[in-house]
C-alpha positions as CSV (number, residue, x, y, z in Angstrom):
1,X,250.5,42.8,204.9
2,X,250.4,41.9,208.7
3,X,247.8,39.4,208.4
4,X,250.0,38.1,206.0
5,X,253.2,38.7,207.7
6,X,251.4,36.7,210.9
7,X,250.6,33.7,209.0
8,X,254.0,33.7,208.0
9,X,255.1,33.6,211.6
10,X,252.4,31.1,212.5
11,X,254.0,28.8,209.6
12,X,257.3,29.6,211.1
13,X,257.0,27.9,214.3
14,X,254.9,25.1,212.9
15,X,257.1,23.7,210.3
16,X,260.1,24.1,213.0
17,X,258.5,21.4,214.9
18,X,258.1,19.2,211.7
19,X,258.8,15.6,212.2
20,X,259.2,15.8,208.8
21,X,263.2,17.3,210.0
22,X,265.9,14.6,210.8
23,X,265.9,13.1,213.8
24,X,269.7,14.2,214.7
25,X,269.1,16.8,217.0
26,X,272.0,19.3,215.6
27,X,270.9,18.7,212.1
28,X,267.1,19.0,212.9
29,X,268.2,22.5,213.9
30,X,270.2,23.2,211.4
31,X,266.9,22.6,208.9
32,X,264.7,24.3,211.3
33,X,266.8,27.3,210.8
34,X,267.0,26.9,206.4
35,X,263.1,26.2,206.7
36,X,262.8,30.2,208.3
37,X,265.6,31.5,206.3
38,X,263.7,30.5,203.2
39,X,259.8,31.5,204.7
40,X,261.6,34.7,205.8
41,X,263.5,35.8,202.7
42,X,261.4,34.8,200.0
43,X,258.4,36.7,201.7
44,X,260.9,39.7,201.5
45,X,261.6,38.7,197.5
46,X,257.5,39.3,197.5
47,X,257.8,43.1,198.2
48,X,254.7,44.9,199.2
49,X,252.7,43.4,196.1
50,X,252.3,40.3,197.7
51,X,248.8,38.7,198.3
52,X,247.8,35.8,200.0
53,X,247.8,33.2,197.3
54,X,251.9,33.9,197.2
55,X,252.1,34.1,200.4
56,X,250.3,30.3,200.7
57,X,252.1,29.7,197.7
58,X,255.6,29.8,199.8
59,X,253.9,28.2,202.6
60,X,253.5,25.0,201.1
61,X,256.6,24.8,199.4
62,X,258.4,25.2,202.8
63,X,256.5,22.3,203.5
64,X,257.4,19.9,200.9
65,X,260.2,21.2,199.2
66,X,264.1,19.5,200.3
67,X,266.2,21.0,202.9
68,X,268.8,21.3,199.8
69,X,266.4,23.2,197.5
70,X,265.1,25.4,200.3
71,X,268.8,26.1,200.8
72,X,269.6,26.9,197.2
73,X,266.4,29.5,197.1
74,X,267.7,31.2,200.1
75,X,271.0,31.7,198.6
76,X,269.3,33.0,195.6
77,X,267.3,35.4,198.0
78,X,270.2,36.8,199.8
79,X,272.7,36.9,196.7
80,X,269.9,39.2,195.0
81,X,269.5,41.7,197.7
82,X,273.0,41.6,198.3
83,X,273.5,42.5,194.8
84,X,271.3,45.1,194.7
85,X,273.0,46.8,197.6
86,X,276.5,46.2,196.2
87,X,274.9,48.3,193.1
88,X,273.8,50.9,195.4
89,X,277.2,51.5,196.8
90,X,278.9,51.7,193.6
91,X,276.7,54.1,192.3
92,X,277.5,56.0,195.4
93,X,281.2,55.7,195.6
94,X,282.9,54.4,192.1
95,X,283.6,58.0,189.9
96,X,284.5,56.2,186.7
97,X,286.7,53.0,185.6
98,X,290.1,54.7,186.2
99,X,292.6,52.8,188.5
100,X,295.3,53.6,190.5
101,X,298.1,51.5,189.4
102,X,301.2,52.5,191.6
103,X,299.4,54.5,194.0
104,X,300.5,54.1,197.7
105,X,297.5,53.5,199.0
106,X,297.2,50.3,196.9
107,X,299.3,48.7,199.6
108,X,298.5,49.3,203.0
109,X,301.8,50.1,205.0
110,X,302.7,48.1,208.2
111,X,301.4,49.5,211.4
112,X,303.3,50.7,214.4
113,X,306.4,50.9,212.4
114,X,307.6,47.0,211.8
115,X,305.1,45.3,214.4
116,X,303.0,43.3,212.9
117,X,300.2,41.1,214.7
118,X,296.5,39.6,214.0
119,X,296.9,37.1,210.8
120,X,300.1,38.6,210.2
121,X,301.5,36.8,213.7
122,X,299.8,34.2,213.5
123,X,301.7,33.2,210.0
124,X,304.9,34.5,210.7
125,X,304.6,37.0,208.0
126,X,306.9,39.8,208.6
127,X,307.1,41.5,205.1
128,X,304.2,42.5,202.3
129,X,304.6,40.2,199.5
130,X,304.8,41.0,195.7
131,X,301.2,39.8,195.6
132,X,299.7,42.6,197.7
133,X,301.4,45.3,195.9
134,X,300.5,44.0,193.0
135,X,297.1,44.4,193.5
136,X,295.2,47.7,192.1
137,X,292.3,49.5,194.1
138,X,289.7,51.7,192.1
139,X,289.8,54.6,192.4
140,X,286.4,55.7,194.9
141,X,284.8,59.2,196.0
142,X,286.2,60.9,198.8
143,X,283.3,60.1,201.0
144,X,284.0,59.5,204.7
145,X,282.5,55.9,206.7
146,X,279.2,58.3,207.8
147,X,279.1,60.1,204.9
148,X,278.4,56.7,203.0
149,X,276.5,55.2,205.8
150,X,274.0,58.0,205.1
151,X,273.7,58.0,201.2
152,X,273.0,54.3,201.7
153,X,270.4,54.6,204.2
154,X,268.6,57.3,201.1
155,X,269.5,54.8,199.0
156,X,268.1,50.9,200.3
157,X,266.0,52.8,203.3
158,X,268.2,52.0,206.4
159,X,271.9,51.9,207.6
160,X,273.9,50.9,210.6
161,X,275.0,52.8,213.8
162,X,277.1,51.0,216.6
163,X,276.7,52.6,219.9
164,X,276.1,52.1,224.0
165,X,274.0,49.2,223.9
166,X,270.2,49.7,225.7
167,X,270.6,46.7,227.6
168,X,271.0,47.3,231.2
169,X,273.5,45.2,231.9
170,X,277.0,46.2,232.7
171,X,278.7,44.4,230.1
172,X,276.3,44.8,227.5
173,X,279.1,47.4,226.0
174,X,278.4,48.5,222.4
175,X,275.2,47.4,220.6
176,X,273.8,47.6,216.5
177,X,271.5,49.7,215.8
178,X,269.6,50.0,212.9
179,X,268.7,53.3,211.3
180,X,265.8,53.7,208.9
181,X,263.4,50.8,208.3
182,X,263.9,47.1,207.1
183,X,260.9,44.8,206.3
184,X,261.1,41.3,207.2
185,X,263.9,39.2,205.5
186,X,266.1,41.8,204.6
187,X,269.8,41.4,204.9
188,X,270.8,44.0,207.6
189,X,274.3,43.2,208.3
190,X,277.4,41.0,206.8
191,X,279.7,39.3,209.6
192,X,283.0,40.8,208.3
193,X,286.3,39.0,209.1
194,X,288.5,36.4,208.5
195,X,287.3,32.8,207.4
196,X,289.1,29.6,208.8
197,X,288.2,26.0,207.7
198,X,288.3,23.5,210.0
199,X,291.9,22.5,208.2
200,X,293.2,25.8,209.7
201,X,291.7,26.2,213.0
202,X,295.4,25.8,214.7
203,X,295.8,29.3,212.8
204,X,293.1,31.6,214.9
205,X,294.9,33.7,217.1
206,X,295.1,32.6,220.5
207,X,294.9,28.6,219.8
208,X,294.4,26.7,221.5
209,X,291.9,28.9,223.7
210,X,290.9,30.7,220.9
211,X,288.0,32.6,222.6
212,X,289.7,33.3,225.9
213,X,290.0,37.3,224.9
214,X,287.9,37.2,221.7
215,X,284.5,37.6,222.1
216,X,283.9,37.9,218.0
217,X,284.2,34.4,216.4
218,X,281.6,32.6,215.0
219,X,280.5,29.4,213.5
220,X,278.8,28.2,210.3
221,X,277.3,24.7,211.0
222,X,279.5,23.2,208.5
223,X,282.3,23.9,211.0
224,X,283.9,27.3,209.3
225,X,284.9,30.1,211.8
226,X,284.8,33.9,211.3
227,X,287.2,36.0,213.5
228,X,285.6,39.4,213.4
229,X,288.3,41.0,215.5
230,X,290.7,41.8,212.8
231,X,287.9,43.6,210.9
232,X,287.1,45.7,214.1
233,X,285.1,49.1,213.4
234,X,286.2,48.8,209.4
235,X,288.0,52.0,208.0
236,X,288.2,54.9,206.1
237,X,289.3,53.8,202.5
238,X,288.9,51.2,200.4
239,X,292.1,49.4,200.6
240,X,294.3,45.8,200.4
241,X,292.7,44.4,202.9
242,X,295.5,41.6,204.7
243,X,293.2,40.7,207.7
244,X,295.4,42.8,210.5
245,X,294.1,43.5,213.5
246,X,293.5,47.4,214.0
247,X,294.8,49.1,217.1
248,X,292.2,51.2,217.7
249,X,289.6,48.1,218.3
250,X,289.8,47.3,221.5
251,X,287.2,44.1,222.4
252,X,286.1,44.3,225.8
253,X,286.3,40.5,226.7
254,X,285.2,39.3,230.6
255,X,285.7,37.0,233.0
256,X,283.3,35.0,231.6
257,X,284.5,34.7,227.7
258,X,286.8,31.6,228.8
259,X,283.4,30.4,229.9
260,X,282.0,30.9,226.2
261,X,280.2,27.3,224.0
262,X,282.3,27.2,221.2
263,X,284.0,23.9,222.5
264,X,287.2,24.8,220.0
265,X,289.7,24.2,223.0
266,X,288.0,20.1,223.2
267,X,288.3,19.9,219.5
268,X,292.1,21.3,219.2
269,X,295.2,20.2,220.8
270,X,298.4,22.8,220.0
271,X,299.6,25.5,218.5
272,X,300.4,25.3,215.3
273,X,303.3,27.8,213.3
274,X,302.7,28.2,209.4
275,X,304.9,29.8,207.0
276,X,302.0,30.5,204.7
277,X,302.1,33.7,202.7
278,X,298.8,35.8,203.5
279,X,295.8,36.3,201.3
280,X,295.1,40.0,199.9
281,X,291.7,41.8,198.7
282,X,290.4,45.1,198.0
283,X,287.9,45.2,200.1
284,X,285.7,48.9,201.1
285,X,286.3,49.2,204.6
286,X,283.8,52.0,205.0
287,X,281.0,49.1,204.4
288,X,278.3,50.6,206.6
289,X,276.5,47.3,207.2
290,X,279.9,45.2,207.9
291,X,278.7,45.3,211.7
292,X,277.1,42.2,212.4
293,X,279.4,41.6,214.8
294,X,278.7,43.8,217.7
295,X,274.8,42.8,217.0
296,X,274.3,42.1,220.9
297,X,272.2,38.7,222.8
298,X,268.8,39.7,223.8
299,X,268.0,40.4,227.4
300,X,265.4,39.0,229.2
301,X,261.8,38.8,227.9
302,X,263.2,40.3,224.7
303,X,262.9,38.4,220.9
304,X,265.4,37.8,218.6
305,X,264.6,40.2,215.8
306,X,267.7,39.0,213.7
307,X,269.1,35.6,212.6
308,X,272.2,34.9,210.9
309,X,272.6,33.0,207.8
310,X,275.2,31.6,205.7
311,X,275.5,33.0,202.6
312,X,277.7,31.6,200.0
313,X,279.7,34.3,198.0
314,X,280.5,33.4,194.2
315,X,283.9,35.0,194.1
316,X,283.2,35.1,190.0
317,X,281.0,38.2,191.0
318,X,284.6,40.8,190.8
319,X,282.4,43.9,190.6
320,X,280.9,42.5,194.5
321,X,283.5,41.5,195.7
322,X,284.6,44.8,197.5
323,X,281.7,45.0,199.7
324,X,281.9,41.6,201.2
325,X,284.4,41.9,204.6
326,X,285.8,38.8,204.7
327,X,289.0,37.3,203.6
328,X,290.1,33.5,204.0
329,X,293.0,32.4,205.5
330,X,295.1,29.7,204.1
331,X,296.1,29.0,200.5
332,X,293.2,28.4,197.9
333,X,293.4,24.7,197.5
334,X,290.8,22.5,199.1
335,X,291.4,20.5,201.8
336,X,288.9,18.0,202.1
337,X,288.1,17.3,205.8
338,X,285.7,15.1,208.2
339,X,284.2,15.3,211.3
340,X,284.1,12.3,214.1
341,X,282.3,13.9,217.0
342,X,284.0,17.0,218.1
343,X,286.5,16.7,216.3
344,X,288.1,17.2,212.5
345,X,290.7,15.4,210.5
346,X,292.3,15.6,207.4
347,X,291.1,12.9,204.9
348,X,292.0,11.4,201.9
349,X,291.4,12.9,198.4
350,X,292.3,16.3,196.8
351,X,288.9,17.9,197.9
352,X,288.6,18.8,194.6
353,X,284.7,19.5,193.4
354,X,285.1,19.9,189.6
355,X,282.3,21.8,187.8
356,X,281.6,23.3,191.3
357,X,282.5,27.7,191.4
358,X,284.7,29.0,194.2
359,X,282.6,30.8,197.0
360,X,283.9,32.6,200.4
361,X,281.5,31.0,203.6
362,X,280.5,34.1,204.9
363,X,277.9,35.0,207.2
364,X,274.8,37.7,206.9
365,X,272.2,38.6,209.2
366,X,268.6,38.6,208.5
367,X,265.6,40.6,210.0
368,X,263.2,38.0,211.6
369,X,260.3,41.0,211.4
370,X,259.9,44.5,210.2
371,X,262.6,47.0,211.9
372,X,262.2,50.7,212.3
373,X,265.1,52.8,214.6
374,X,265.9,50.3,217.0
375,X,268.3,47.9,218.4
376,X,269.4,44.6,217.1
377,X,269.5,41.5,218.9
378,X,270.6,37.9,217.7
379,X,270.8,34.6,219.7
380,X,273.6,33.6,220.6
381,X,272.8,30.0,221.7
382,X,275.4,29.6,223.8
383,X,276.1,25.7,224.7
384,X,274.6,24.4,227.6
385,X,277.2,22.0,228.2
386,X,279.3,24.7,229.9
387,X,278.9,28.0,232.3
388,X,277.5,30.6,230.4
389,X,278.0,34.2,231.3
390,X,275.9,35.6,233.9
391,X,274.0,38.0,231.6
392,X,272.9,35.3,229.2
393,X,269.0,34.1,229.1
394,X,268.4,31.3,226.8
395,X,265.8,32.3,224.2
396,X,265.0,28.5,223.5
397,X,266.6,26.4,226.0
398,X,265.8,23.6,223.3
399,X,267.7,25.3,220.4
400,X,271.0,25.8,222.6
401,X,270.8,22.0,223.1
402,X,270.6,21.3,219.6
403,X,272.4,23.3,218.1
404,X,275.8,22.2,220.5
405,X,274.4,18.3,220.3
């Protein structure tokens, strides 16, 4: 398997520099990236049996197959394992079908008495809506966060641990750990918060300079932001989930976050109020592996040995949906939108994509090469258009450019 797992890489890096990729230099990454994604995962969906005629096999259709195909085998890489897991946790947690109907706990209360703040601020909601308590949460074992994080880890070989990061580095702060062993391609970690279209960026908290003190947003290339802050270190319970920040998660954001790529501030111009009525899931908040966000950059002479990747949940999957840790803000139509350089406007037409099922753009990361009890690190690719912090190192000075071109 690692003379297998080497030609892999080898392929890697060759068909990244394919002339084969468009010649826009922000969509030639973007393709570079699905091209791994798909070598990576679908040598994971080959499990140990694999021999070198697959492995060739998957080679060449990297090589020849459509960006859009490659895409839609990735998806059906991720979706798989990501079942599998979901299956694992409810054969962990779920006791039988019985339901709590009118149990308090199927409505989380307000915290700090009537203060309200996260997505609840930013939409001027002030009271929990008919909606939310109407909604019914299974009833679960008693298990606590660790206790789960532990029968998972005997379950699907590895779990997640966030403590003091091992860079040396005095804002390195927390890092992800991984505990147990991953083989290559393997979906470590979801990217939990909430989800904001481009048609509601003027909604993430602290607009117009959103990532000021919030060093947990991040983007898909198709311009949708995820706002891990709310989501913090997850919970105890499975619960409505409304998307509230917790007051126990405290980010530690520094002078150099203002100096951060994501460019939102060029693209967005004020504030902008909304009485819109919050969105409301059961969601398991003891999800051991919704940490992808404190998955720190890599220091200096140090590889990558994650990559994230967007993974499109088919909310028709009910029996999932609990173990994904995200939540959308903004109501469930479709607002169709377009991008002119950096920035996005409203355009004509309903947005509607008939025949098309309803997903949430979430985020996963994926293991670029076998992990065993160590830490994980994900490039950043911070823009090189502005001051970047004083601990970054570029991993690929090329890809940073690309990726913010």
């Amino acid at each position: 398997m690692a003379f297998l797992f080497q030609k892999f890489q080898e392929a890697v890096k060759t068909l990244a520099r394919s002339p084969l990729f468009a010649r826009d230099p922000r969509h030639l990454q973007f393709e570079a990236d699905v091209n791994r994604l798909f070598l990576y995962t679908s040598y994971n969906r080959l499990g140990k049996n694999a021999d070198e005629k697959d492995v060739n096999e998957i080679i060449d259709m990297a090589s020849k197959a459509s960006v859009a195909d490659q895409q839609k085998q990735v998806q059906e890489n991720i979706h798989l394992q990501i079942k599998n897991i979901c299956r694992s946790m409810d054969d962990i947690l779920i006791c039988d079908l019985k339901s709590i109907p009118d149990s308090p706990s199927s409505a989380p209360q307000l915290q700090n008495g009537s203060r309200w703040s996260g997505l609840g601020f930013a939409t001027g909601r002030g009271v929990a809506s008919t909606k939310q308590s109407a909604q019914v949460v299974p009833e679960t074992r008693p298990l606590t966060r660790l206790e789960l994080s532990q029968r998972l880890k005997d379950h699907i070989g590895y779990t997640l641990e966030v403590k003091p990061s091992q860079i040396h580095h005095e804002e390195a702060g927390q890092g992800l750990f991984i505990t147990g062993e991953a083989d290559v391609g393997a979906v470590i970690a979801f990217y939990p918060g909430v989800i904001y279209s481009p048609a509601y960026y003027q909604n993430i908290p602290g607009y117009p300079r959103i990532d000021a003190s919030n060093s947990y947003l991040i983007t898909r290339y198709d311009g949708i932001v995820i706002n891990a802050q709310p989501w913090g270190i997850g919970g105890e319970t499975r619960q409505v989930w409304d998307g509230f920040y917790q007051p126990g998660f405290r980010p530690n954001p520094s002078k150099d976050i203002e100096e951060r790529s994501d460019r939102f501030w060029r693209m967005l111009s004020k504030p902008l109020e909304s009485n819109y009525k919050g969105n409301y899931e059961v969601v398991e908040r003891r999800n051991p592996l919704a940490f992808g966000h404190f998955a720190n950059h890599p220091p200096e002479g140090t590889i990558p040995n994650v990559m994230l990747c967007p993974y499109d949940f088919p909310i028709t999957e009910k029996e999932m949906r609990p173990y994904i840790p995200n939540l959308v803000f903004g109501s469930e139509e479709n607002v169709t939108m377009k991008r002119f350089g950096t920035f996005w406007f409203r355009s004509r037409g309903s947005g509607d994509c008939k025949g098309d099922i309803a997903v949430l753009k979430t985020i996963v990361l994926v293991t670029t090469r076998d992990l065993s009890d160590e830490e994980l690190f994900l490039n950043y690719r911070l823009s090189n258009q502005k001051r970047r912090p004083v601990w970054y190192t570029p991993v690929d000075e090329e890809e940073d450019r690309r990726r913010w071109s």
